[in-house]
C-alpha positions as CSV (number, residue, x, y, z in Angstrom):
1,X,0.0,0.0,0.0
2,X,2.8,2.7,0.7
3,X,4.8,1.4,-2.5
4,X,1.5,2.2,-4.6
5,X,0.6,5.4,-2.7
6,X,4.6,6.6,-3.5
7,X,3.9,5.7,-7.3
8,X,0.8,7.5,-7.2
9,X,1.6,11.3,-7.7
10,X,4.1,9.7,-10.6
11,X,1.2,8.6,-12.6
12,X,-0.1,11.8,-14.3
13,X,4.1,12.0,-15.6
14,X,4.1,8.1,-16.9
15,X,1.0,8.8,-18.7
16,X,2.5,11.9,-20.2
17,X,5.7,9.9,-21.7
18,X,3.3,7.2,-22.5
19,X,1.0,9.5,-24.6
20,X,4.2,11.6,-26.4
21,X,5.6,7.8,-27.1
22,X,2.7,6.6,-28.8
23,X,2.2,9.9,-30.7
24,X,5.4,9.8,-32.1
25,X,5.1,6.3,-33.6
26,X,1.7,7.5,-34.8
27,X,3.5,10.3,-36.7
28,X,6.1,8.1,-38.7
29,X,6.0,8.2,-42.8
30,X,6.8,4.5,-44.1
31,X,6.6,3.3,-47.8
32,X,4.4,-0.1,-47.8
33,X,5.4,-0.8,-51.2
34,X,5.6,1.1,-54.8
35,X,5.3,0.1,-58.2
36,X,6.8,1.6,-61.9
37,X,4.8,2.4,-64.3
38,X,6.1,-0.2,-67.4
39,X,4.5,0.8,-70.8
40,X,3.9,-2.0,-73.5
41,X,7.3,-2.7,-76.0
42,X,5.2,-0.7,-78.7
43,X,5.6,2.0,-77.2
44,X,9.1,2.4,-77.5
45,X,11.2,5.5,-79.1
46,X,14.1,3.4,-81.1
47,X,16.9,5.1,-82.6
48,X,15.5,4.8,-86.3
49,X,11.8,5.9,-85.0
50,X,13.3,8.9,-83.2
51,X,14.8,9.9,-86.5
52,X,11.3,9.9,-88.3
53,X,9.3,11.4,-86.0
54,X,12.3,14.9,-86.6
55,X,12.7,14.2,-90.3
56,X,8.2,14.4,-89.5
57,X,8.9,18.3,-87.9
58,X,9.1,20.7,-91.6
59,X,10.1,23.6,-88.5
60,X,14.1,21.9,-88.6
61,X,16.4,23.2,-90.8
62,X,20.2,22.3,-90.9
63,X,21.0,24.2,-88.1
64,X,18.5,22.5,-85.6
65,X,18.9,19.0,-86.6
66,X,23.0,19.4,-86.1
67,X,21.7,20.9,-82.4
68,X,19.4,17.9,-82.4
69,X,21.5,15.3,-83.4
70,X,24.2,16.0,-80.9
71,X,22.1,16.3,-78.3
72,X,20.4,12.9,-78.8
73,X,24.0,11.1,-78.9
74,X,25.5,12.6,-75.7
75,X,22.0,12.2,-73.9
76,X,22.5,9.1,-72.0
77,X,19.6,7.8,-73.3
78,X,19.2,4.1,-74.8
79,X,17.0,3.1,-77.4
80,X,14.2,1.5,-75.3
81,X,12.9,4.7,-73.4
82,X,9.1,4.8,-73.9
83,X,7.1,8.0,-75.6
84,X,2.8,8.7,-75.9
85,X,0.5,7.1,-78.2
86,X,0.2,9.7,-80.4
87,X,3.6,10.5,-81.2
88,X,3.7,6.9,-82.2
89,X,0.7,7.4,-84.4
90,X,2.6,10.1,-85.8
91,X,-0.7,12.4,-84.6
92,X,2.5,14.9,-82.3
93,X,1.7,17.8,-84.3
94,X,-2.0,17.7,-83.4
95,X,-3.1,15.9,-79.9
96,X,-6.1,16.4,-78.1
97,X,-6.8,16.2,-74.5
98,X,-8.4,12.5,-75.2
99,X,-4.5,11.8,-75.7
100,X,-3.7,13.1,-72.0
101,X,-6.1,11.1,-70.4
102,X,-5.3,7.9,-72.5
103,X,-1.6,8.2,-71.2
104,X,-2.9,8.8,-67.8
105,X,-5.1,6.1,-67.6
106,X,-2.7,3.3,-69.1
107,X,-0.7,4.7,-66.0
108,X,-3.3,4.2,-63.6
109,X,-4.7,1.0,-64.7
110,X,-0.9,-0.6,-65.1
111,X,0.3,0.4,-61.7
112,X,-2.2,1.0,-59.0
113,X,-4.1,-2.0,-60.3
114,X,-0.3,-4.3,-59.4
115,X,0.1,-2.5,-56.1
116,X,-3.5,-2.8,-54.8
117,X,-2.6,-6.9,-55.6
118,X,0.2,-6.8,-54.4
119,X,-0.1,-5.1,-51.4
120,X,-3.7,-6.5,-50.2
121,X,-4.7,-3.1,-50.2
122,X,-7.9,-2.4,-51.3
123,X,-9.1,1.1,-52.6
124,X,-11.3,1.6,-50.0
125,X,-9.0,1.8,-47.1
126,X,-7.0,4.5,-48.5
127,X,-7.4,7.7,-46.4
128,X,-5.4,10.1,-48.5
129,X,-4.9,9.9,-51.9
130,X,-2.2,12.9,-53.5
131,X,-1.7,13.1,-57.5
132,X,1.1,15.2,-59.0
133,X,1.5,15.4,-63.1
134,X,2.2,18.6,-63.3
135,X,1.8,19.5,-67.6
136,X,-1.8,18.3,-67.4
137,X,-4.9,20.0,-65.7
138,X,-8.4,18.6,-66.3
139,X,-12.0,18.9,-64.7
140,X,-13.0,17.0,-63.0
141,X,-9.1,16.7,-62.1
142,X,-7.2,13.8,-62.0
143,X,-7.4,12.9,-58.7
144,X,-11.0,12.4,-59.4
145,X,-11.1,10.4,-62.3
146,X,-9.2,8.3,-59.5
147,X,-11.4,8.2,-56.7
148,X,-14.4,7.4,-59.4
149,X,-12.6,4.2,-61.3
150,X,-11.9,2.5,-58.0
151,X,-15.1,4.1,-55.9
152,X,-13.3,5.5,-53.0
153,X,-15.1,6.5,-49.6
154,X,-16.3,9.6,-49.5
155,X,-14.2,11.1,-46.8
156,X,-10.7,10.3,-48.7
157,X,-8.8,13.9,-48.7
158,X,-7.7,14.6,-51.9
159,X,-4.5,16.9,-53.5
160,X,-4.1,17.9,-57.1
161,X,-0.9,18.9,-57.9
162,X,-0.3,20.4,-61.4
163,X,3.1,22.8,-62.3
164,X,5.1,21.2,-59.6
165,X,7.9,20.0,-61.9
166,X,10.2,17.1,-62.0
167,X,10.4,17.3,-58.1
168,X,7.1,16.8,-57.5
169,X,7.0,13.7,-55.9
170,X,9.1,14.9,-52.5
171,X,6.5,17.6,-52.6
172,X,3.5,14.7,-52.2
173,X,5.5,13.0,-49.8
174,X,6.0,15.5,-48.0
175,X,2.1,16.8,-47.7
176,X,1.3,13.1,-46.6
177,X,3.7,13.2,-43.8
178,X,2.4,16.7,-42.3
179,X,-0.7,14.7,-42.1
180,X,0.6,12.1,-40.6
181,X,1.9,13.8,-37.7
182,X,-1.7,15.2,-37.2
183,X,-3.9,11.9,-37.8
184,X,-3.7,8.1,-36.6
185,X,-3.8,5.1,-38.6
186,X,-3.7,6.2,-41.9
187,X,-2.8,5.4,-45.5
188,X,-2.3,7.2,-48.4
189,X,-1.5,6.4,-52.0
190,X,0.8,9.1,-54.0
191,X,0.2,8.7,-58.0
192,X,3.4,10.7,-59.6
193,X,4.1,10.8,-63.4
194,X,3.9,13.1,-66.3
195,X,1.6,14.2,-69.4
196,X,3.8,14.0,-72.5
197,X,1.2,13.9,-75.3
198,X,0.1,17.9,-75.0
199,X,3.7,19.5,-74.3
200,X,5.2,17.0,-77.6
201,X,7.1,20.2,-79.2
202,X,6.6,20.4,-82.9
203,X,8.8,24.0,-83.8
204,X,12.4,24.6,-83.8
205,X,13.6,27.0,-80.9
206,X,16.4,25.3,-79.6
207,X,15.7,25.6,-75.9
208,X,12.5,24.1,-76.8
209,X,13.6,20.9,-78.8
210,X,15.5,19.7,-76.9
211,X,13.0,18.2,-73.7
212,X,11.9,16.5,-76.8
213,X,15.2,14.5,-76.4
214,X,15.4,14.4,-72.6
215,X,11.4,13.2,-71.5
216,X,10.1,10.2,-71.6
217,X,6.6,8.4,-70.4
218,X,6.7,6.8,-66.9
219,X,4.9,6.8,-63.6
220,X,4.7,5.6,-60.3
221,X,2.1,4.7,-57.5
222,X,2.8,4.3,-53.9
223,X,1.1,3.2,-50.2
224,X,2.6,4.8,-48.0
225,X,1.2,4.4,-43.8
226,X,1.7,5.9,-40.5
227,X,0.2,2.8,-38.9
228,X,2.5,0.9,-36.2
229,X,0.9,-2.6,-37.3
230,X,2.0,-2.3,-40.6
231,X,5.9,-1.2,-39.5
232,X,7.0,-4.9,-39.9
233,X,5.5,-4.7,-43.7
234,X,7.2,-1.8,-44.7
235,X,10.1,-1.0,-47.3
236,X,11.6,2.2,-46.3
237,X,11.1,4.9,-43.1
238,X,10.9,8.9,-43.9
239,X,13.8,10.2,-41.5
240,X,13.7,13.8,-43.1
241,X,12.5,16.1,-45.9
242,X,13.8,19.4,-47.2
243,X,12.3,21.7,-49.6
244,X,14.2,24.4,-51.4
245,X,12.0,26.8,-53.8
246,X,13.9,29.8,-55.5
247,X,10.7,30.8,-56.9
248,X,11.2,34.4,-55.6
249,X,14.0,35.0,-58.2
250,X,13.4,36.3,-61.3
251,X,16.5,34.5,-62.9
252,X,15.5,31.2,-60.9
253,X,11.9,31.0,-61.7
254,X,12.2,31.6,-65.5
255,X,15.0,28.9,-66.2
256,X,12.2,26.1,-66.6
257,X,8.7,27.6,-68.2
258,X,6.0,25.8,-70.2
259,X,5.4,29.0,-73.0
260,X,5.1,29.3,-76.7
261,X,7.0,29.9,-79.1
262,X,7.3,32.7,-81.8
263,X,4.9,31.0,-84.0
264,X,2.9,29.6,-81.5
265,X,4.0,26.4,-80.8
266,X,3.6,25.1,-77.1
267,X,6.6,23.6,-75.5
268,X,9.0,23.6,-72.8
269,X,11.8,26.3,-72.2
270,X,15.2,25.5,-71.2
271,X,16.9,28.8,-70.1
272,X,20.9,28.7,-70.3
273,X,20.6,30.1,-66.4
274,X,19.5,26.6,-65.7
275,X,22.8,25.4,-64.3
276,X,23.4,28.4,-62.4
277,X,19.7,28.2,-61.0
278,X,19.9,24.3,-59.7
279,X,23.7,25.0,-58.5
280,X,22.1,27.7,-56.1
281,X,19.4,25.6,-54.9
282,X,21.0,22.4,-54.8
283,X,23.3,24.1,-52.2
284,X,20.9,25.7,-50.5
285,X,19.2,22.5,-50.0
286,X,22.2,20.5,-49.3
287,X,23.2,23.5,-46.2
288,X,19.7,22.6,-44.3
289,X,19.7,18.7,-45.1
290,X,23.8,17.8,-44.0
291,X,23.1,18.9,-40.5
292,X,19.9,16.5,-40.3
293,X,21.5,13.4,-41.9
294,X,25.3,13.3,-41.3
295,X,27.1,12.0,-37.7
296,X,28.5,14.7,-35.4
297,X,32.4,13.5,-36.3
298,X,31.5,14.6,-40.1
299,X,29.9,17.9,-39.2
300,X,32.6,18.8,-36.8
301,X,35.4,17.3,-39.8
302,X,33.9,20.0,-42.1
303,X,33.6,22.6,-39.7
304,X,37.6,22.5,-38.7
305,X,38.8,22.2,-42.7
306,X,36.7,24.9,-43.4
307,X,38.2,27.3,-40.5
308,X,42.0,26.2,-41.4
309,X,41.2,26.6,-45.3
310,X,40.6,30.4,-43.9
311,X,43.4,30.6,-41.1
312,X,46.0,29.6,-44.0
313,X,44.5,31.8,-46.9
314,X,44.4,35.0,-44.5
315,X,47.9,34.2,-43.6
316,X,49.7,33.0,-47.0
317,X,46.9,34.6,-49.5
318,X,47.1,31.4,-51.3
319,X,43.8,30.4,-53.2
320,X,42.9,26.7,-51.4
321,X,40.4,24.1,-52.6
322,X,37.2,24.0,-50.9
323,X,37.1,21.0,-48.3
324,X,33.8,18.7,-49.8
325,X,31.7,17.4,-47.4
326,X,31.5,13.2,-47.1
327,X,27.7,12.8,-47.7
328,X,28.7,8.9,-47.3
329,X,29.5,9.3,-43.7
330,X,25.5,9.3,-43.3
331,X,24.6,7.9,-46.4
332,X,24.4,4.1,-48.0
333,X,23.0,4.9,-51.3
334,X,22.4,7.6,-53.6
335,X,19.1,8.2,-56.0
336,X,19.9,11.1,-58.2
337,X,17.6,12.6,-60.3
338,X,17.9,11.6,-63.9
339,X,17.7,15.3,-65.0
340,X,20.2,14.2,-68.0
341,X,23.6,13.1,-68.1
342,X,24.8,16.5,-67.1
343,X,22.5,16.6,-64.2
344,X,24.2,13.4,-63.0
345,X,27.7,14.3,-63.6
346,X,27.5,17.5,-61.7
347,X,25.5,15.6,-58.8
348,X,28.2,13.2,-58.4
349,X,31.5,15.5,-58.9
350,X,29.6,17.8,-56.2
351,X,29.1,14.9,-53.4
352,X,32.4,13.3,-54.3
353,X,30.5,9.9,-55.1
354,X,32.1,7.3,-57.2
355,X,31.0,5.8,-60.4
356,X,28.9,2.8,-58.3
357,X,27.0,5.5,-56.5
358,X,25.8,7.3,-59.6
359,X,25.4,3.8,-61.6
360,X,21.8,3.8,-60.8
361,X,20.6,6.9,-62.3
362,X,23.2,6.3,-65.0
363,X,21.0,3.2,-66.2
364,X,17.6,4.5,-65.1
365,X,18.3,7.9,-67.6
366,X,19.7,5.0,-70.1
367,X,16.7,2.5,-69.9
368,X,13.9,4.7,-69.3
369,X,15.2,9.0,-70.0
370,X,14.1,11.3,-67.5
371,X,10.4,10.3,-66.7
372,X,10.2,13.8,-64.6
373,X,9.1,13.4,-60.8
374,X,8.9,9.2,-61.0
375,X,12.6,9.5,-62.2
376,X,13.9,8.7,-58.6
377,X,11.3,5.7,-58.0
378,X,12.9,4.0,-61.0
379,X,16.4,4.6,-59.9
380,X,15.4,3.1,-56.0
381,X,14.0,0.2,-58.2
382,X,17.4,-0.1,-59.8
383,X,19.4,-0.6,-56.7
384,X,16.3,-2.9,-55.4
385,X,16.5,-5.2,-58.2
386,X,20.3,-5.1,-58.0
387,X,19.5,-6.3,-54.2
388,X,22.3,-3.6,-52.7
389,X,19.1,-2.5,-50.3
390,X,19.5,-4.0,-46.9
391,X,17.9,-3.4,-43.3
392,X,19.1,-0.3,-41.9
393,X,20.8,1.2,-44.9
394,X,20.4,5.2,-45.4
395,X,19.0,5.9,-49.2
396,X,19.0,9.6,-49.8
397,X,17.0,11.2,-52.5
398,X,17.1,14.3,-54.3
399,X,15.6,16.1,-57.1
400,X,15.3,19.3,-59.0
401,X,12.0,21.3,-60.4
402,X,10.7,24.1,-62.6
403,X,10.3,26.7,-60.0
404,X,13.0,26.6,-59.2
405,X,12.9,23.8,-56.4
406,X,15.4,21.1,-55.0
407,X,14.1,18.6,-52.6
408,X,15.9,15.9,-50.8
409,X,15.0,13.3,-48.1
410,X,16.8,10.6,-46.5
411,X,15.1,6.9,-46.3
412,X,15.4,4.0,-44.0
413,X,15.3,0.5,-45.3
414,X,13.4,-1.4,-43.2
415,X,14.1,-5.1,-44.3
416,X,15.8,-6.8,-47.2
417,X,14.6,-6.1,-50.5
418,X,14.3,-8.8,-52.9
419,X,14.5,-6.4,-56.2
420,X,11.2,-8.0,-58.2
421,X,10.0,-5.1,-59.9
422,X,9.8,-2.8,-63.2
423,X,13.6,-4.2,-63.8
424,X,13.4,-7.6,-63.0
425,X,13.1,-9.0,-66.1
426,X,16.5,-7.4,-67.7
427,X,18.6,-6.2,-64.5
428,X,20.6,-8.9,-65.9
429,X,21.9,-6.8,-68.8
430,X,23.0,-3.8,-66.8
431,X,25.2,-2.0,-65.8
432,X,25.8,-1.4,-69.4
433,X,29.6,0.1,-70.4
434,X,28.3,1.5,-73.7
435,X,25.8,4.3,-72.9
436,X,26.1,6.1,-76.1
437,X,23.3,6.5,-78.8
438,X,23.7,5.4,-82.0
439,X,21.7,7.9,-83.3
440,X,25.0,9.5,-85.3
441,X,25.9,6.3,-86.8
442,X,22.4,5.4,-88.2
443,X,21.2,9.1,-89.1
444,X,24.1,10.9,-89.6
445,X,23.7,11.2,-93.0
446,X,20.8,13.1,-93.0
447,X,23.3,16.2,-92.9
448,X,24.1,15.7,-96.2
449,X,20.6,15.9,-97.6
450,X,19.5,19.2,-95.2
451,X,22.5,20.7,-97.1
452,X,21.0,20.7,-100.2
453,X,18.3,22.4,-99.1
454,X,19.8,25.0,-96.5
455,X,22.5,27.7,-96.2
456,X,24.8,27.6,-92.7
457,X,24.5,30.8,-91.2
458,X,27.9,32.6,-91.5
459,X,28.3,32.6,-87.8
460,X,26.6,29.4,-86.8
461,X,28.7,27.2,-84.5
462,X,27.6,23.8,-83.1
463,X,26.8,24.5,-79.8
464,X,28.1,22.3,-76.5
């Protein structure tokens, strides 16, 4: 009796712990499971068929199929990437919206269909569903066309996301995980992808052409839960998400704009400030994430380099090189964004990561080109299917968007992954050595015939 009576003022502070405990588990962000969108082998963009559908564009002259040509061969991109219906059909010039939703639904019906199987979740448990394809707006929106094909409940909360860019799918994740820190038990299924068939550029502006050779058609549906019961189930654990948006400079937020051309032609711009923009961001980004992700003993490594670097250019005024910071000190695995082959090399030079780490989005941007914000799920796939994902490794993502934005999040993997998904049945073949497109050797030629037709300009140079 006096043992209880002396635990009795403690109870009030036991429940407290007790309740801030529970709440925290309540608030955790896992990934159940995901699945890649895979679109049907007639669907793909071969080397000779890419050369048709640009010999198809009367806009090119000489001077933008040189641009053209060189910037298919140093892409990165293989001859199996996958493009929309009706530039297959040859209808690119003229698509309607029916061509939006056709691309959207083959999405849907491919990948949430296989995850719902797989998974044993059925659409009427989902509590939250978020869609982001950012070139294609429609009412009733996406989201809804959703919610109607598999007859969601009626209290599911919904979010639309259109314009967010190739980064959008941080940007879901990261609204699902603010609910989750408000709400109990839930789940949630994030659709990310893009719309192809209406932005399919037909003139010649050279900043315009060329997303022509970088996009390609893909997707990507994921469960994600908050729910402890499920914890054992799960593939990966959010441990944290940053969001950097430049959108409040002028230079920035113009570098990546959906506009038309001179004669009208809709299409995507690709400002030469580009690099300068995602530098800015991506450093930004990396200043707020390091601190989150990386041990003490790396932090504190950096921190002393950096002060000596100073110390002993104040004292000699010799010009030093910048100490780099070892993201691997905190960090198993790396899943790039497959922006373009460029986008990975800078990446990689900038983290100091060696050719293994950047392998993955290396063969994604080969294999499938730069399928916008599912890029990185494809890449994750990658390195499942190559079965380098164990329990407990770190697997940190990060991406760039029109905006400009640069996200980043670190995962947890939660078990060991077995790898059967979108790569399974060729993972075998990769890495490849050869990445480069034989789009010179086959259509080189072509040069020859535009000459006969067109004049060089007298101060036209191929441009890098």
């Amino acid at each position: 009796m006096d043992l209880f009576l002396f635990f009795l003022p403690l109870l009030p502070l036991l429940y407290f712990l007790w309740q801030i405990n529970n709440n925290r588990r309540n608030q955790n962000c896992y990934i159940l499971d995901y699945e890649c969108y895979m679109p049907k082998d007639d669907r793909k963009l071969s080397t000779k068929f890419c050369g048709e559908i640009i010999r198809r564009n009367k806009q090119l002259g000489l001077n933008e199929y040189k641009f053209l040509l060189k910037a298919i061969v140093s892409s990165g991109i293989g001859e199996e990437t996958y493009g929309p219906k009706m530039v297959l059909e040859g209808r690119e010039a003229s698509p309607t919206l029916t061509d939006g939703l056709v691309e959207m639904d083959e999405l849907f019906l491919y990948s949430i269909e296989k995850l719902f199987t797989r998974t044993g979740v059925s659409a009427s448990e989902i509590d939250i569903l978020v869609v982001n394809i950012s070139m294609l707006a429609t009412v009733p929106s996406l989201s809804s066309r959703i919610i109607n094909r598999y007859k969601m409940k009626d209290d599911v909360k919904v979010y639309n996301l259109t314009g967010m860019g190739c980064s959008a799918s941080l940007i879901s994740i990261n609204i699902v995980q603010n609910i989750f820190k408000t709400r109990k038990n839930l789940q949630a299924l994030v659709i990310t992808s893009e719309s192809l068939s209406l932005c399919w550029y037909t003139g010649n502006d050279k900043s315009m052409i060329l997303s022509n050779c970088l996009f390609r058609t893909g997707g990507c549906a994921m469960i994600l839960t908050n729910k402890p019961s499920l914890k054992d189930r799960a593939m990966f654990k959010l441990k944290c998400l940053v969001r950097t948006h430049h959108g409040g400079k002028d230079e920035s937020y113009s570098c990546c704009m959906q506009r038309e051309d001179d004669k009208g032609h809709v299409g995507f711009h690709l400002d030469k400030n580009l690099p300068k923009a995602a530098t800015r961001a991506f450093i930004d980004n990396l200043k707020e994430i390091a601190p989150k992700i990386l041990p003490m003993r790396e932090l504190f490594r950096f921190t002393v380099s950096l002060l000596v670097r100073r110390l002993r250019q104040k004292c000699n005024k010799a010009v030093m090189t910048r100490p780099l910071i070892n993201f691997k000190a905190g960090v198993d695995h790396f899943c790039l964004h497959t922006g373009g082959k460029a986008v990975i090399d800078a990446i990689g030079q900038n983290l100091g990561l060696s050719e293994y780490d950047v392998e993955p989005a290396r063969m994604t941007l080969h294999r499938f080109g730069n399928t916008s914000a599912s890029s990185l799920w494809y890449v994750l796939a990658y390195m499942e299917a190559k079965k380098r994902l164990k329990k407990g490794d770190k697997v940190f993502m990060i991406s760039f968007g029109a905006g400009f934005k640069c996200n980043s999040c670190l995962w947890e993997v939660m078990k060991d992954l077995e790898g059967k998904n979108v790569w399974e049945e060729f993972i075998e073949e990769y890495p490849r050595k050869n990445l480069n497109n034989p789009f010179m050797e086959k259509f080189g030629w072509i040069n020859n015939e535009f000459s006969e037709s067109f004049q060089l300009p007298n101060d036209y140079e191929i441009p890098d």
